[in-house]
N, C-alpha and C positions, 0 to 999 in steps of 0.2 A: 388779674385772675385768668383771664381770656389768653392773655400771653403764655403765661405756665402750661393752661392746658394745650397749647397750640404745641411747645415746646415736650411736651409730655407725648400728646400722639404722634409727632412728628417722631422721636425714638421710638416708640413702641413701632411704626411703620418701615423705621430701618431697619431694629432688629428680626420684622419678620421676613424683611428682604436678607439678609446675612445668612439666618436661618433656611431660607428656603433654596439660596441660591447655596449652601454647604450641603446642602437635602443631595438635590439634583446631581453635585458631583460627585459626592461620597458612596450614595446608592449605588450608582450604575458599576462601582467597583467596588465593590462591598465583600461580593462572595470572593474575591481574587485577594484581598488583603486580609479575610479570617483564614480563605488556606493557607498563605505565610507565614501567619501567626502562628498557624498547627504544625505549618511542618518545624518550626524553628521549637515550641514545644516538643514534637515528635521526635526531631534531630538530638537534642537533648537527653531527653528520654533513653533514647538509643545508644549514645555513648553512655551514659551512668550503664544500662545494663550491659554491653559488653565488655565497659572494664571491671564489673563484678564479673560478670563470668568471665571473664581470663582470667582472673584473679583467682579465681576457684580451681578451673583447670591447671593453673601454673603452681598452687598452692604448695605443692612440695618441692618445687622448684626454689619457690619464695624461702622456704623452711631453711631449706639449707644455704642458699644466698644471705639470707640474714644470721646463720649460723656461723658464715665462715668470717663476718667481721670482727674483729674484734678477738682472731687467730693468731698467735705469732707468726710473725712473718708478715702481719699486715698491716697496713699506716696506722691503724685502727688502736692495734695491740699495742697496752700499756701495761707492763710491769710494776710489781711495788719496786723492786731494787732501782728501776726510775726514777716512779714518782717521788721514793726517798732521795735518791740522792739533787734532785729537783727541789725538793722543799729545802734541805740544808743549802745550797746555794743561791737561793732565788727566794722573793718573798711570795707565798701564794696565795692566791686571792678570791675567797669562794659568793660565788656568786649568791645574792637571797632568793628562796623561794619564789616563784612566777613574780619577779620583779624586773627581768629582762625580755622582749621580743624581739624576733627579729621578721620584717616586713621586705614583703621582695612585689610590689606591684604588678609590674611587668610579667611575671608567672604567678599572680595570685597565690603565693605564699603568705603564711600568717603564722607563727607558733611561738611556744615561751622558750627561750631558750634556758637549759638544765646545769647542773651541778654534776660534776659525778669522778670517783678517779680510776674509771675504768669505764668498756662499751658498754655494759650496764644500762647506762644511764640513757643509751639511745631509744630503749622503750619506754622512756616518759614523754620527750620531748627531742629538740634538737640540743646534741650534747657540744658543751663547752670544753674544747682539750685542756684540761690543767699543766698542760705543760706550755702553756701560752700565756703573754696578758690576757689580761680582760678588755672588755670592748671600751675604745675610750681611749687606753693607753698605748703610748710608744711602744713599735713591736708588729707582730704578725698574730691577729688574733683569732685562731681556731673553731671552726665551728664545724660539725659533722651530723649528718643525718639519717635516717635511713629512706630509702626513695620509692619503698610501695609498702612501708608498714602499713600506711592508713592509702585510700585514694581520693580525689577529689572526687566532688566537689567542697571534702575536708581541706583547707588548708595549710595546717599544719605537718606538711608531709613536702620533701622535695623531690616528689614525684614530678613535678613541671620545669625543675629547674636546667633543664637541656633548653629552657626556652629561655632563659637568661642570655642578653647579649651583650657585648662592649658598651658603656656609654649606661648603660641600665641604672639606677639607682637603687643602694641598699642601704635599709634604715634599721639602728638600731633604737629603741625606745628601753630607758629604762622611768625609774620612777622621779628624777628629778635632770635627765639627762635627754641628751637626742644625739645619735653621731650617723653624720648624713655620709655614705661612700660611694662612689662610683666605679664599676666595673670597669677594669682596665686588660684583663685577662681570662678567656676561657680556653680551656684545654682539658685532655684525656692523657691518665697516666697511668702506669701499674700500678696493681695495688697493692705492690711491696715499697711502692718509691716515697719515703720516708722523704725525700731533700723537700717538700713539699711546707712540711712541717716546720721546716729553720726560721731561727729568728730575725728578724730585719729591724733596719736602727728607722726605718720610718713608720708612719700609722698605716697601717693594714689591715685588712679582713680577708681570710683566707673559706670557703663553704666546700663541704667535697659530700659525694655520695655515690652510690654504686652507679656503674652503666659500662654496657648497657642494659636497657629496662628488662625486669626479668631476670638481671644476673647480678652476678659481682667480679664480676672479671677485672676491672680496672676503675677505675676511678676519676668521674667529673668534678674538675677544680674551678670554682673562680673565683677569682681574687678581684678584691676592690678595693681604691684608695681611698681613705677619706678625705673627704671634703677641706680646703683651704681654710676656713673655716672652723673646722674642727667639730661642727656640729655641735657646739656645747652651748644648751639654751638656762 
């Protein structure tokens, strides 16, 4: 009994030496690590609101930026006489309802990607070109977004993805699948330059969206190969 409690105050006598001696260090810099904290709050702060207000100020700018996707003339623009004669030679393959994402870590992207056979479809989500496979398959597969519908700290917006580098990792999740890609290519192109769109006999993931930020002048591509692998769980 004598033992336990020798053993019993001897911890209570160390914990109030750990305690006292984390007292003495922490205090004396106390006030210096809550201002950190604020400003790292405050810095925060400060970007969410000036990218709403540019967002505001630029808003007719935006209007018509996102107006002009999806224009002929633009990688964007899909025809039915296209999409028909796409579907007579090709099998096509529609995606289900919010049963595909696509995840880009690295730029904190997150969104479902859409169904649609026209740009349409770019204000649900990130749209799936039907003139492409699907994710998974042999081929070059399409994915287009718009890059200030929404801002962060929304994820679903490829507003960040200028921050995509070589070597990045993109992942597709669907409901009983996973195709893991790696970024092998980024680039800026016109945004009349359709060769973008062509099909390849390997697995690919092709992401484009307007830039730069603010416009739609031309067009941010990357392209990702997947994984050896194949990503299929």
């Amino acid at each position: 009994m004598k033992k336990t409690l020798l053993k019993i105050t001897a911890l209570l006598l160390l914990l109030l030496v750990i305690l006292g001696s984390a007292f003495f260090l922490i205090y004396p810099n106390y006030s210096s690590i809550k201002i950190q904290l604020n400003q790292l709050d405050s810095a925060q702060v400060a970007n969410n609101t000036t990218l709403n207000l540019f967002s505001k100020i630029s808003y007719p700018t935006i209007l018509q930026a996102s107006a002009e996707q999806g224009q002929e003339g633009t990688l964007e623009y899909l025809s039915q006489e296209q999409l028909q004669k796409y579907k007579e030679e090709n099998e096509v393959v529609k995606l289900e309802e919010k049963e595909t994402v696509l995840k880009i870590r690295s730029a904190e992207i997150e969104g479902w990607v859409v169904d649609g056979d026209d740009a349409n479809a770019l204000e649900r989500g990130f749209w799936y070109h039907p003139l492409s496979p699907p994710p998974g398959e042999r081929g070059n597969t399409i994915i287009i977004g718009h890059r200030f519908l929404h801002l962060p700290p929304r994820r679903d917006t490829f507003f960040n993805l200028d921050q995509v580098k070589i070597g990045d990792e993109l992942v597709i999740e669907q409901k009983n699948n996973q195709f893991n890609y790696t970024v092998i290519n980024v680039r800026v192109v016109d945004k009349n330059d359709t060769s973008i769109l062509s099909n390849t006999s390997d697995y690919r993931i092709t992401l484009i969206t307007c830039t730069p930020l603010w416009t739609a002048e031309k067009r941010l591509v990357i392209t990702g190969k997947m994984d050896k692998d194949y990503g299929i769980i």
